[in-house]
Biopython code that builds the backbone (N, CA, C, O; Angstrom):
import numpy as np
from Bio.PDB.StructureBuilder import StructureBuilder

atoms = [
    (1, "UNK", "N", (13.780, -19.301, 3.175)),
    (1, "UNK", "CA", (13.713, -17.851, 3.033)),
    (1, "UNK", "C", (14.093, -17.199, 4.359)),
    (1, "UNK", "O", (13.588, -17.599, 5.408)),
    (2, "UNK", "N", (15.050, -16.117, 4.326)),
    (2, "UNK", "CA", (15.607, -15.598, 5.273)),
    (2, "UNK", "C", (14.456, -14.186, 5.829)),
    (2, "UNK", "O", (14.131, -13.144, 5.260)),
    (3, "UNK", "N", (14.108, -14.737, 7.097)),
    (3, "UNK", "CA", (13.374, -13.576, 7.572)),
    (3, "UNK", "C", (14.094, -12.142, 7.860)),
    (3, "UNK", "O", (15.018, -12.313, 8.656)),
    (4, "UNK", "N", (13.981, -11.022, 7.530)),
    (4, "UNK", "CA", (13.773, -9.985, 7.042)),
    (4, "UNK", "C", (14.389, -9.190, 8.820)),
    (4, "UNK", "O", (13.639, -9.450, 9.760)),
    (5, "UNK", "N", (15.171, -8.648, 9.024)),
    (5, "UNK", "CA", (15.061, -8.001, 10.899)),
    (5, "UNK", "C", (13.974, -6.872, 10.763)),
    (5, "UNK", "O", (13.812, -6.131, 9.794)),
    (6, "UNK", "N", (13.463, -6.891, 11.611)),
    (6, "UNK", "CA", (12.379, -5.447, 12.813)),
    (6, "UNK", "C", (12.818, -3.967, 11.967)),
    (6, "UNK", "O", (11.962, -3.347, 11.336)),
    (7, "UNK", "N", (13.870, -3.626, 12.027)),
    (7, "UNK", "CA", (13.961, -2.592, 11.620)),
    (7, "UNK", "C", (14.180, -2.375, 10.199)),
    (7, "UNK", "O", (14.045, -1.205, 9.841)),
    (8, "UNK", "N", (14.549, -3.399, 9.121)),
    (8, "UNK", "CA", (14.289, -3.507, 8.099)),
    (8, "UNK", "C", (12.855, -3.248, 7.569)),
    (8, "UNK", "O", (12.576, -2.349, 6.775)),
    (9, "UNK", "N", (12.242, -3.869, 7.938)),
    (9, "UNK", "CA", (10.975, -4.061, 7.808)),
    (9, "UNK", "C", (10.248, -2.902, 8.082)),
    (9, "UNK", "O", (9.311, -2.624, 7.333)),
    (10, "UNK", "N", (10.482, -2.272, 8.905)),
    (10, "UNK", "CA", (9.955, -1.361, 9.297)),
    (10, "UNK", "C", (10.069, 0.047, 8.557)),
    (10, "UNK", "O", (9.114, 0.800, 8.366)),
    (11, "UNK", "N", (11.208, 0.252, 8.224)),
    (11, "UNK", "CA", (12.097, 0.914, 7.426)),
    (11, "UNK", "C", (11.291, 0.920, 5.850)),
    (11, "UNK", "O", (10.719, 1.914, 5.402)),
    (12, "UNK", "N", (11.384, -0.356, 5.170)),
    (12, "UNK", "CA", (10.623, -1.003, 3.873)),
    (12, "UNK", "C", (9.266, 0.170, 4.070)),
    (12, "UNK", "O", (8.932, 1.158, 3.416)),
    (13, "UNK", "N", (8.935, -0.223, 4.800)),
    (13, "UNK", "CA", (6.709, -0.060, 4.906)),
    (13, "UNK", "C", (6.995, 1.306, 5.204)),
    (13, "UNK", "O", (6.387, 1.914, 4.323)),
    (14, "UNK", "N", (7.717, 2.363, 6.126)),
    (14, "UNK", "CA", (7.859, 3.416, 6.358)),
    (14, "UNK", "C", (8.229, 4.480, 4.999)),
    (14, "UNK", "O", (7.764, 5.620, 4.966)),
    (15, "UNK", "N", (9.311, 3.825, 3.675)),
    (15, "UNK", "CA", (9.264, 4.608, 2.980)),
    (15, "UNK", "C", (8.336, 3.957, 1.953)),
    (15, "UNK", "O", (7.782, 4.733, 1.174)),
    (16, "UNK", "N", (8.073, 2.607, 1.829)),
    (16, "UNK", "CA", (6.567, 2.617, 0.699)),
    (16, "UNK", "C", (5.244, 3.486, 0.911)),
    (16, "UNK", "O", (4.524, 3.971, 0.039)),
    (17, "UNK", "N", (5.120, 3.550, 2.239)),
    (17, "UNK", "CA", (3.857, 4.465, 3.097)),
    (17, "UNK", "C", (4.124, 6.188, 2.375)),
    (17, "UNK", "O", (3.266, 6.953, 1.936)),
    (18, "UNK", "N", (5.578, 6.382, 2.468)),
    (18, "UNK", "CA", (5.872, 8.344, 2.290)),
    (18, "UNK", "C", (6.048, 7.950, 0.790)),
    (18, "UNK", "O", (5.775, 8.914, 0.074)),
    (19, "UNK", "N", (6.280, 7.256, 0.349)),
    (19, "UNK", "CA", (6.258, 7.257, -1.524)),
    (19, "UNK", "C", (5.064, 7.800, -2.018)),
    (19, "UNK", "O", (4.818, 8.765, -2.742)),
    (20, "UNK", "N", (3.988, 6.464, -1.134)),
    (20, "UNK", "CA", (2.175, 6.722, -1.716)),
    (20, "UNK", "C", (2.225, 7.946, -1.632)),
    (20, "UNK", "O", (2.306, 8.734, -2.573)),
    (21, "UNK", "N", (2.165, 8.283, -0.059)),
    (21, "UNK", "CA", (2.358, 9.693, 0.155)),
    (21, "UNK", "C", (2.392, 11.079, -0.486)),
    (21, "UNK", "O", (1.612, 12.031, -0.457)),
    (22, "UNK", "N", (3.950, 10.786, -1.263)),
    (22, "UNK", "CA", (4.156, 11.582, -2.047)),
    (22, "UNK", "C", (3.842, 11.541, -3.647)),
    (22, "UNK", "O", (3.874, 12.581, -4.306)),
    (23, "UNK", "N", (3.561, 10.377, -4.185)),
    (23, "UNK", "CA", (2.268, 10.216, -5.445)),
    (23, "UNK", "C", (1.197, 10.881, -4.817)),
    (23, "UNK", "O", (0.612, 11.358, -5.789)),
    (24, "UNK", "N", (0.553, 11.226, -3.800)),
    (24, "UNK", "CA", (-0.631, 11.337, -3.651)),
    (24, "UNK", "C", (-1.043, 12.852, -3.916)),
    (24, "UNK", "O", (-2.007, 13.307, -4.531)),
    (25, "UNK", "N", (0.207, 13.606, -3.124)),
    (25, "UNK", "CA", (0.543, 15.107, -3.334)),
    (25, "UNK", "C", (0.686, 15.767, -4.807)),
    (25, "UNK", "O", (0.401, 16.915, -5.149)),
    (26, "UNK", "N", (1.204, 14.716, -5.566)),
    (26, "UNK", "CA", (2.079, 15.637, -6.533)),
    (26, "UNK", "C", (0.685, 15.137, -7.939)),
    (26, "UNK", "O", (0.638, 15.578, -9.088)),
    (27, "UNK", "N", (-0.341, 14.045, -7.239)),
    (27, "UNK", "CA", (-1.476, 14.013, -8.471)),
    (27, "UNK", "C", (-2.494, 15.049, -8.259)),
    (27, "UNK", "O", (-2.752, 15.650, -7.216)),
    (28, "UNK", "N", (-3.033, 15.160, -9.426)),
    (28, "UNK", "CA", (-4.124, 16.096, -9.645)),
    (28, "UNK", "C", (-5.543, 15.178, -8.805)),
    (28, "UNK", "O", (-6.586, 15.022, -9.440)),
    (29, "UNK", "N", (-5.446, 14.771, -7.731)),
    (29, "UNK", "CA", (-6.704, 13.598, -7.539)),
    (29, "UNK", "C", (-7.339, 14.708, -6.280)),
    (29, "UNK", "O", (-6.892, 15.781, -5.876)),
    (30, "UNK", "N", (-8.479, 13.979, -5.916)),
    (30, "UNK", "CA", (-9.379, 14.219, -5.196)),
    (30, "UNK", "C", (-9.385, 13.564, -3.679)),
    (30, "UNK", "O", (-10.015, 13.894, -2.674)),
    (31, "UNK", "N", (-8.411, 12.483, -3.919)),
    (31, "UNK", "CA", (-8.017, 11.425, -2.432)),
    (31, "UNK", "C", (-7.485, 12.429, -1.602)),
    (31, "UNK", "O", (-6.770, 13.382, -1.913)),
    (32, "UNK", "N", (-7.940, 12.079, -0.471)),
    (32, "UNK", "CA", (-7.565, 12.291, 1.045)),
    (32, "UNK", "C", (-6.607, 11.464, 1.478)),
    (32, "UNK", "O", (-6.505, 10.552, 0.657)),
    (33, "UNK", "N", (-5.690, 11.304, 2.558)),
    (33, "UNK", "CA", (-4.968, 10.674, 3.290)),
    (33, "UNK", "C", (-4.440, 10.995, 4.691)),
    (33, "UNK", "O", (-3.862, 12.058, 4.920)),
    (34, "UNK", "N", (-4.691, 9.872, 5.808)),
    (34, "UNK", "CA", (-4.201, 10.295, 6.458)),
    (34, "UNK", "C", (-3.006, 9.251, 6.905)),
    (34, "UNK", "O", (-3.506, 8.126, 6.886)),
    (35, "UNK", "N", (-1.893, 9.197, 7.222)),
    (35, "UNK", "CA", (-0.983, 8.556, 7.764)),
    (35, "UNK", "C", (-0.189, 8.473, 9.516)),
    (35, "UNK", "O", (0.334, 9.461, 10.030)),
    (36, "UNK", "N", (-0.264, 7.117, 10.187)),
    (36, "UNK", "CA", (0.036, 7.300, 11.404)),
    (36, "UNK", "C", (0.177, 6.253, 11.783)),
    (36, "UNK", "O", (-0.716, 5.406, 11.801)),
    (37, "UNK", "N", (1.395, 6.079, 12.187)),
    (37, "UNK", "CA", (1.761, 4.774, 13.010)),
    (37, "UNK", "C", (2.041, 3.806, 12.203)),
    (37, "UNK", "O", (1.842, 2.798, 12.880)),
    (38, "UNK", "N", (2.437, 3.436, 11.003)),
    (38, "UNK", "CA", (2.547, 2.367, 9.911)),
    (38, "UNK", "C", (1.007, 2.221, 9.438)),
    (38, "UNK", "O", (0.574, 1.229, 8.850)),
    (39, "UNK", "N", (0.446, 3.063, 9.695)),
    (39, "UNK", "CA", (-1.119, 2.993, 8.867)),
    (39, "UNK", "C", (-1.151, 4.372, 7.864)),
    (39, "UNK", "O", (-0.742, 5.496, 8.157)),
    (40, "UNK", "N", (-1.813, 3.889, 6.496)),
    (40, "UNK", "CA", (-2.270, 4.887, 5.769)),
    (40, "UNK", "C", (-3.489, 4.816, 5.224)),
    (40, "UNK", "O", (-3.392, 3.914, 4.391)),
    (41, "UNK", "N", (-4.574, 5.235, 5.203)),
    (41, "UNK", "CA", (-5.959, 5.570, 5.157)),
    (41, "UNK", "C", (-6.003, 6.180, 4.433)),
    (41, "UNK", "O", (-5.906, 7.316, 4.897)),
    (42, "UNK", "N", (-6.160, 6.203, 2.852)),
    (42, "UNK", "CA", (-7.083, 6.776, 1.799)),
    (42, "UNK", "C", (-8.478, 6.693, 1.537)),
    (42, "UNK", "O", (-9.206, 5.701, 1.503)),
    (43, "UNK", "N", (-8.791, 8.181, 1.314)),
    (43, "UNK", "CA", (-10.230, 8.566, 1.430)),
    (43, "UNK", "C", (-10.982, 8.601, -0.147)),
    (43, "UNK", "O", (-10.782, 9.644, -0.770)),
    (44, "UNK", "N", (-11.587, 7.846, -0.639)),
    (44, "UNK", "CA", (-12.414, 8.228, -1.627)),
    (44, "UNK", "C", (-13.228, 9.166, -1.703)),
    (44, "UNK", "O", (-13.953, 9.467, -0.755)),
    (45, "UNK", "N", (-13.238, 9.684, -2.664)),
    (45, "UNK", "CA", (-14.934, 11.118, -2.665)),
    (45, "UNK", "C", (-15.823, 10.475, -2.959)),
    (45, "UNK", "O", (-16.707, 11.292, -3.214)),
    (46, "UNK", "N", (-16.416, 8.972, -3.183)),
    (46, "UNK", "CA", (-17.411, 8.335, -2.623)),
    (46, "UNK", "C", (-17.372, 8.155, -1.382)),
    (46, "UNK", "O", (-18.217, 7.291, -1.151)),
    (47, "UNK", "N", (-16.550, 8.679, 0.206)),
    (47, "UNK", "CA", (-16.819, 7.552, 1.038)),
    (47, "UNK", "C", (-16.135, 6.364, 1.615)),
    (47, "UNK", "O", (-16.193, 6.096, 2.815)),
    (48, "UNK", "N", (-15.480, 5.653, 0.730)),
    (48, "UNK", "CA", (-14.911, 4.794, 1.616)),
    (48, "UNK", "C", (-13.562, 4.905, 1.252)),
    (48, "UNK", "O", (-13.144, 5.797, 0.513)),
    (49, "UNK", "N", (-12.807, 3.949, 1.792)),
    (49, "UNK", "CA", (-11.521, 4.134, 2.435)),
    (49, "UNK", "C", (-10.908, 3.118, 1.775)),
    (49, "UNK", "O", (-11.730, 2.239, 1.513)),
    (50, "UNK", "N", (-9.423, 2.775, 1.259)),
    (50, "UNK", "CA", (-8.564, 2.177, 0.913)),
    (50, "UNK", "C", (-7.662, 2.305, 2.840)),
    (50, "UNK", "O", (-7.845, 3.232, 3.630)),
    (51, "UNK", "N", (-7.014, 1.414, 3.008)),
    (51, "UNK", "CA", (-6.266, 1.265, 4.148)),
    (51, "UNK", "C", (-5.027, 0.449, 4.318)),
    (51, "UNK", "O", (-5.212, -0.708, 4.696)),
    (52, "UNK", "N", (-3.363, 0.971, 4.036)),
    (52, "UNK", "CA", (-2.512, -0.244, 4.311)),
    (52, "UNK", "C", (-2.117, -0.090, 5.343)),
    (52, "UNK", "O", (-2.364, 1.054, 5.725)),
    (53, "UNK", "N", (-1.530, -0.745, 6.145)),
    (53, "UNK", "CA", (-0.953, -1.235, 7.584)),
    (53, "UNK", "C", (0.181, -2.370, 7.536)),
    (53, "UNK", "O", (0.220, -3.289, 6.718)),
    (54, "UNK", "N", (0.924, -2.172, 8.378)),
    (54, "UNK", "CA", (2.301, -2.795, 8.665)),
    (54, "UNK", "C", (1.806, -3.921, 9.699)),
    (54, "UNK", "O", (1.297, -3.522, 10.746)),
    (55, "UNK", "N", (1.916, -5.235, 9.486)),
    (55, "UNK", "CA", (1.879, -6.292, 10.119)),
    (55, "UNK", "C", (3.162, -7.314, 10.793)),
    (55, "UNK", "O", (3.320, -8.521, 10.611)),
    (56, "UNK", "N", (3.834, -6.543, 11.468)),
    (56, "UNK", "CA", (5.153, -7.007, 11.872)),
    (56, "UNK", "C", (5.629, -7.974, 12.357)),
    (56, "UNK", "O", (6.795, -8.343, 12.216)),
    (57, "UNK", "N", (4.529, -8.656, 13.177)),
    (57, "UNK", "CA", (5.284, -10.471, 13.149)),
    (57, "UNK", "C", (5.024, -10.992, 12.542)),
    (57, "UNK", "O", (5.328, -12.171, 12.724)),
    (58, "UNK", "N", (4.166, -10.628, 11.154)),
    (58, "UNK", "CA", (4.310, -11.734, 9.808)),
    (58, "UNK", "C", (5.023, -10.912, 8.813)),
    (58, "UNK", "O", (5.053, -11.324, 7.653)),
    (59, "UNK", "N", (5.682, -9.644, 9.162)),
    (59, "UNK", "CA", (6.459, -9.283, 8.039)),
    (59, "UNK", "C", (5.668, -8.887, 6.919)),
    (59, "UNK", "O", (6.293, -8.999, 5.864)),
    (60, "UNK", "N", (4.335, -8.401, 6.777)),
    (60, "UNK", "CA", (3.985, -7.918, 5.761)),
    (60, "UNK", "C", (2.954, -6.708, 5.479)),
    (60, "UNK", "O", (2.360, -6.522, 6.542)),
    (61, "UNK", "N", (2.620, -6.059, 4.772)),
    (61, "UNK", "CA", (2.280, -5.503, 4.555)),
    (61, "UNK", "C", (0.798, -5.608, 3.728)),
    (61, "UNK", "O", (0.558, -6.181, 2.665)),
    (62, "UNK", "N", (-0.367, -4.613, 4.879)),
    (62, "UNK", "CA", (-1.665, -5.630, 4.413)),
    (62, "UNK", "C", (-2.723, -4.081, 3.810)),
    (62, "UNK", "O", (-2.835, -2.933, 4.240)),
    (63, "UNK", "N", (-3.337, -4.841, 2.629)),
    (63, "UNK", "CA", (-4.041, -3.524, 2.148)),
    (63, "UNK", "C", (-5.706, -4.115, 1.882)),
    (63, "UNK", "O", (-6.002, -5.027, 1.109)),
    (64, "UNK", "N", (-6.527, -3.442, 2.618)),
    (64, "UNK", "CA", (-7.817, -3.089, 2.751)),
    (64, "UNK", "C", (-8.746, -2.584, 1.703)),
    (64, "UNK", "O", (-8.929, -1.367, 1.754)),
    (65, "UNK", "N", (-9.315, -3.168, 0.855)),
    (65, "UNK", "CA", (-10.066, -2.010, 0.056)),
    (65, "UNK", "C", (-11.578, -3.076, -0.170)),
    (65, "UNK", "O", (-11.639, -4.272, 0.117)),
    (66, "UNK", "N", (-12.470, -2.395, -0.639)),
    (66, "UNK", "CA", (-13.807, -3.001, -0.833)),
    (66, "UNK", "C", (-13.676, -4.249, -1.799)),
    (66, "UNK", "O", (-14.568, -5.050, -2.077)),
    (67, "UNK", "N", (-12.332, -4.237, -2.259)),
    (67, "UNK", "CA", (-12.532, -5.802, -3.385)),
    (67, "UNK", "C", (-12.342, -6.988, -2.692)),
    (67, "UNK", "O", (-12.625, -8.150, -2.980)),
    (68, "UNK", "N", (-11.587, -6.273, -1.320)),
    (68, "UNK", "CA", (-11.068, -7.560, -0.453)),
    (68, "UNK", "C", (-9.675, -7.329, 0.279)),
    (68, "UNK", "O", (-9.120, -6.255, 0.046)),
    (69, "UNK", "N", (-9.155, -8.080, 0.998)),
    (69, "UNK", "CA", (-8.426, -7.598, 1.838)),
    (69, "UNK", "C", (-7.033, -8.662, 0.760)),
    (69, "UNK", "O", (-7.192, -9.687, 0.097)),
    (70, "UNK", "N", (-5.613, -7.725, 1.051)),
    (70, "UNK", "CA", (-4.733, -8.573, 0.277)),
    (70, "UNK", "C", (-3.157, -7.935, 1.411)),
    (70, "UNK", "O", (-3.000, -6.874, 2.014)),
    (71, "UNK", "N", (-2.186, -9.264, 1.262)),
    (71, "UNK", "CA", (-1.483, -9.438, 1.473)),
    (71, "UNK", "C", (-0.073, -9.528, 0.869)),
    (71, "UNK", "O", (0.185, -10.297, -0.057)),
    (72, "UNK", "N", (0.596, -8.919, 1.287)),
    (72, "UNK", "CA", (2.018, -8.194, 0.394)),
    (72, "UNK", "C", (3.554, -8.584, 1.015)),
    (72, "UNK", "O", (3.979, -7.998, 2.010)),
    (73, "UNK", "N", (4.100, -9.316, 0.531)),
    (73, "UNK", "CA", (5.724, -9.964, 1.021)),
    (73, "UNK", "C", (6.718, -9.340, 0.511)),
    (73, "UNK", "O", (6.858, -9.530, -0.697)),
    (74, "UNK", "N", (7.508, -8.616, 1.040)),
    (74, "UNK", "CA", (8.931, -7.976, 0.479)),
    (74, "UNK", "C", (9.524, -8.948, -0.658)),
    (74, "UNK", "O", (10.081, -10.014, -0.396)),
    (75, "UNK", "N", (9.404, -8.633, -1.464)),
    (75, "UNK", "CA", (10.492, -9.243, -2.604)),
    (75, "UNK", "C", (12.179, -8.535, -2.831)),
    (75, "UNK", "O", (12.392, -7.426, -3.321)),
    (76, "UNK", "N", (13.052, -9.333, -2.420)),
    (76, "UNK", "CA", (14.327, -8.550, -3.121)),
    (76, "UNK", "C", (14.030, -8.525, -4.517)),
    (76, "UNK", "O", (13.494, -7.610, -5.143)),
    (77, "UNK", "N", (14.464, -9.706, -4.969)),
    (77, "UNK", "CA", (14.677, -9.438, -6.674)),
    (77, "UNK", "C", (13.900, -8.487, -6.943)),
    (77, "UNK", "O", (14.491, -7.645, -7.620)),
    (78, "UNK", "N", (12.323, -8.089, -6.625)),
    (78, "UNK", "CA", (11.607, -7.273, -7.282)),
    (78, "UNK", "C", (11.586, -5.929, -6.407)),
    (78, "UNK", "O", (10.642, -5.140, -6.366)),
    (79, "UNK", "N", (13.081, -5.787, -5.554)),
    (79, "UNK", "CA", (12.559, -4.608, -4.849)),
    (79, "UNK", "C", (11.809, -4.176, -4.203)),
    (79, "UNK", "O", (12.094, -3.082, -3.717)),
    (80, "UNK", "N", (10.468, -4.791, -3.855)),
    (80, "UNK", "CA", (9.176, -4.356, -3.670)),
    (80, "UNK", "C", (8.464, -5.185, -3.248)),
    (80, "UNK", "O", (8.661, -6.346, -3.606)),
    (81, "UNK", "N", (7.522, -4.913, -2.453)),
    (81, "UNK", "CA", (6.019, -5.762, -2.218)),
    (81, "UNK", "C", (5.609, -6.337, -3.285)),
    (81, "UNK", "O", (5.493, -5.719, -4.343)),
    (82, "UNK", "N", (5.279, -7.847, -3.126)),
    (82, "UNK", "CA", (4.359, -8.389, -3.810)),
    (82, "UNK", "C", (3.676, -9.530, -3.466)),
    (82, "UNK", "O", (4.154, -10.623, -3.164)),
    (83, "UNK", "N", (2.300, -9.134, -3.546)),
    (83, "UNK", "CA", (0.676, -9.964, -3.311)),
    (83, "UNK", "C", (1.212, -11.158, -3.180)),
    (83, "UNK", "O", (1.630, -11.627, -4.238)),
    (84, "UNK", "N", (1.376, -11.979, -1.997)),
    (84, "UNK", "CA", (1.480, -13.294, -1.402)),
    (84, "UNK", "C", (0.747, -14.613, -2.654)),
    (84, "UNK", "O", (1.233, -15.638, -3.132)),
    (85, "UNK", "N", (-0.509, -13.982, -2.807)),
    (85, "UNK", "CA", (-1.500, -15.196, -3.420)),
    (85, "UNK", "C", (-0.676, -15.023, -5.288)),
    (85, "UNK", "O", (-0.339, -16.031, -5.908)),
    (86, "UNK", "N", (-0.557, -14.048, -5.681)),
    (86, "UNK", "CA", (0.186, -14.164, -7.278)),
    (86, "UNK", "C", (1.015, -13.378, -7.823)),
    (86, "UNK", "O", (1.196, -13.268, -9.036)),
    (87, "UNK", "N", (1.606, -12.745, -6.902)),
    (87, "UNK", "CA", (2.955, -12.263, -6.890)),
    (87, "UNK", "C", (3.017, -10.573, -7.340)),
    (87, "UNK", "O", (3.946, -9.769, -7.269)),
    (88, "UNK", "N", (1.681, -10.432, -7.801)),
    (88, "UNK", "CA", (1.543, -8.691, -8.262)),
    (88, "UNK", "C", (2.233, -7.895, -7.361)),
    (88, "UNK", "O", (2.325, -7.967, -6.136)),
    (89, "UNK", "N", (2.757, -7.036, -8.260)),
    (89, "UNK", "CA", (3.361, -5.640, -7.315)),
    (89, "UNK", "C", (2.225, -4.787, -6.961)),
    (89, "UNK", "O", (1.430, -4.253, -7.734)),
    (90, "UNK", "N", (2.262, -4.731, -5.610)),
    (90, "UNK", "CA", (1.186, -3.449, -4.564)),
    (90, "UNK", "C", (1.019, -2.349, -5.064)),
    (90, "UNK", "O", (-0.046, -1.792, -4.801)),
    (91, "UNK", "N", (2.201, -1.505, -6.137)),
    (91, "UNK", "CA", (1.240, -0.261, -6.293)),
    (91, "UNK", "C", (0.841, -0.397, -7.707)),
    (91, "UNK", "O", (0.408, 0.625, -8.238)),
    (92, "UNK", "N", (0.926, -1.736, -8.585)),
    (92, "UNK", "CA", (-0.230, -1.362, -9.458)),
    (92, "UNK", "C", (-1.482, -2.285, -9.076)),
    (92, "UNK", "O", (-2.509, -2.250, -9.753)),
    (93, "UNK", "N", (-1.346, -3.100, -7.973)),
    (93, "UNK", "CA", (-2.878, -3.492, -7.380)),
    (93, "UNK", "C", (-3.370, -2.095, -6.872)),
    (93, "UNK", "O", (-4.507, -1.733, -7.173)),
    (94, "UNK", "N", (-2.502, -1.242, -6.058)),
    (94, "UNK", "CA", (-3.510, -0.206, -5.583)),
    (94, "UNK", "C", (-3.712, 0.593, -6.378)),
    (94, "UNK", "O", (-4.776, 1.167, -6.145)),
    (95, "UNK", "N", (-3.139, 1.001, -7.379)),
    (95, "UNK", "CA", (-3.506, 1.724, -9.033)),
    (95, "UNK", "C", (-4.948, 1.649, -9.047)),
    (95, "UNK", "O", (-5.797, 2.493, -8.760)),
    (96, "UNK", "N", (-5.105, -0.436, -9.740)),
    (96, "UNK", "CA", (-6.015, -0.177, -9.873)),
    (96, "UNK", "C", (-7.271, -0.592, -8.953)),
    (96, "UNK", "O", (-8.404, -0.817, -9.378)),
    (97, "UNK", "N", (-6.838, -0.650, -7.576)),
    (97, "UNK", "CA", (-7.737, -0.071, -6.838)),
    (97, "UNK", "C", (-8.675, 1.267, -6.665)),
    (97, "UNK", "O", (-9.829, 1.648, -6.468)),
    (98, "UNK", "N", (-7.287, 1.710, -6.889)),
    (98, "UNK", "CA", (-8.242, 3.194, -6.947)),
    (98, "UNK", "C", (-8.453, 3.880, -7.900)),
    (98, "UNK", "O", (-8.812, 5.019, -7.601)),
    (99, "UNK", "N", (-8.369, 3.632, -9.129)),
    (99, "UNK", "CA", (-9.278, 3.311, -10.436)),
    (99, "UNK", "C", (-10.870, 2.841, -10.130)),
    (99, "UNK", "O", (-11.923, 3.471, -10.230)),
    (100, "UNK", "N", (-10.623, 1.669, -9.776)),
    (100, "UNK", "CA", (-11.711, 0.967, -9.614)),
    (100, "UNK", "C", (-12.928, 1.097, -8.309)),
    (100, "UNK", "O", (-14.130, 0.871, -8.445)),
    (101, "UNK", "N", (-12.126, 1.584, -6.867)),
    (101, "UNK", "CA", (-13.043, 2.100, -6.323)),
    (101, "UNK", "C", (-13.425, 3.392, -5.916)),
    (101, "UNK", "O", (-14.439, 3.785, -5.338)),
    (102, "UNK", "N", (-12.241, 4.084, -6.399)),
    (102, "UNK", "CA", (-12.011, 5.865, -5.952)),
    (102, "UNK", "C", (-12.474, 6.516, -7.305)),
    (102, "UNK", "O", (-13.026, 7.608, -7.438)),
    (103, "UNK", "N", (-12.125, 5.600, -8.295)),
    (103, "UNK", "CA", (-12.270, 6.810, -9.675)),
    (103, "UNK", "C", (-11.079, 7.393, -9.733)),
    (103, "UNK", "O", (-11.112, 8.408, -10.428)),
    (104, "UNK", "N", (-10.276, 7.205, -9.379)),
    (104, "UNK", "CA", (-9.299, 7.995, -9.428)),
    (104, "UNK", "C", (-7.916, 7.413, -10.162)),
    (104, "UNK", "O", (-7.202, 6.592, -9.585)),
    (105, "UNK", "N", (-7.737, 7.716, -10.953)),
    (105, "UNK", "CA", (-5.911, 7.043, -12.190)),
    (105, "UNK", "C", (-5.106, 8.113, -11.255)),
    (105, "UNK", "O", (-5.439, 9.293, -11.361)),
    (106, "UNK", "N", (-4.241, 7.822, -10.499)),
    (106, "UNK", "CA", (-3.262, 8.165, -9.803)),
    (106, "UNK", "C", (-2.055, 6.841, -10.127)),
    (106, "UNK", "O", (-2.241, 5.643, -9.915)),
    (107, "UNK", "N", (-0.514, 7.643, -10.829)),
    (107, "UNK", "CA", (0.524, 6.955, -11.182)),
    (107, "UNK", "C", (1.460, 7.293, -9.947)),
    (107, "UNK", "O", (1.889, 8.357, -9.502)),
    (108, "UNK", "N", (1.623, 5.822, -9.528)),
    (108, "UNK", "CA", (2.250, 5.686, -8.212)),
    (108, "UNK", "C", (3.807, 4.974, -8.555)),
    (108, "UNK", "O", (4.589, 4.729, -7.637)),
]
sb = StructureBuilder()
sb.init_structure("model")
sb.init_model(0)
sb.init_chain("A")
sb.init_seg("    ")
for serial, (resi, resn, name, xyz) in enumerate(atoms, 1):
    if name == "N":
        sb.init_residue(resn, " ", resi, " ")
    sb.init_atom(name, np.array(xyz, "f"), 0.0, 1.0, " ", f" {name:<3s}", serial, name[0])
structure = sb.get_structure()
C-alpha cells in the first residue's frame, strides 16, 4: 500500500473536518462545535464531547467518543475514511455516534 504524501493527507482531513462542519450548520441539532488545527470537538447537550483529530505520521484520522476511541484509513476505492478494525465508513460511525451519545440524528 502506497503511503499517501503530507499534503494529501492533510488536504483529505481538512475538507472531511469543513464537510462535518457544514452538516452540522445546515441540521436542525443542538451540537456545538469547535474546529482548530485538524481538531474538531463536538459538544453534546449532555456534556460531553465527540472529538476527531488528524494523526499525521500514521496517516489517519482518529475519533474520540464515550464508546471508545476508533481509527480511520483513507480508502480510495471508497473515497473516504474507513475504521481500520472493519472497514465502516466514519460518518455513519459518527451518525451513529451521535445518535447514540448526543441524541442527536444528524445526516452527514
Amino acid at each position: 500500500m502506497e503511503t499517501m504524501s503530507e499534503s494529501t493527507f492533510n488536504r483529505r482531513i481538512d475538507d472531511t473536518l469543513r464537510a462535518i462542519e457544514e452538516a452540522l450548520d445546515a441540521a436542525a441539532s443542538d451540537l456545538d462545535y469547535e474546529g482548530s488545527g485538524g481538531i474538531l470537538t463536538l459538544r453534546c447537550a449532555n456534556g460531553s464531547q465527540v472529538i476527531l483529530n488528524r494523526q499525521t505520521p500514521v496517516r489517519q484520522l482518529w475519533l474520540a467518543a464515550r464508546s471508545g476511541g476508533f481509527h480511520f484509513d483513507w480508502d480510495d476505492a471508497a473515497q473516504g475514511w474507513v475504521r481500520d478494525s472493519d472497514g465502516a465508513g466514519l460518518l455513519p460511525v459518527l451518525q451513529d455516534i451521535l445518535a447514540t451519545q448526543c441524541g442527536e440524528s444528524v445526516a452527514l
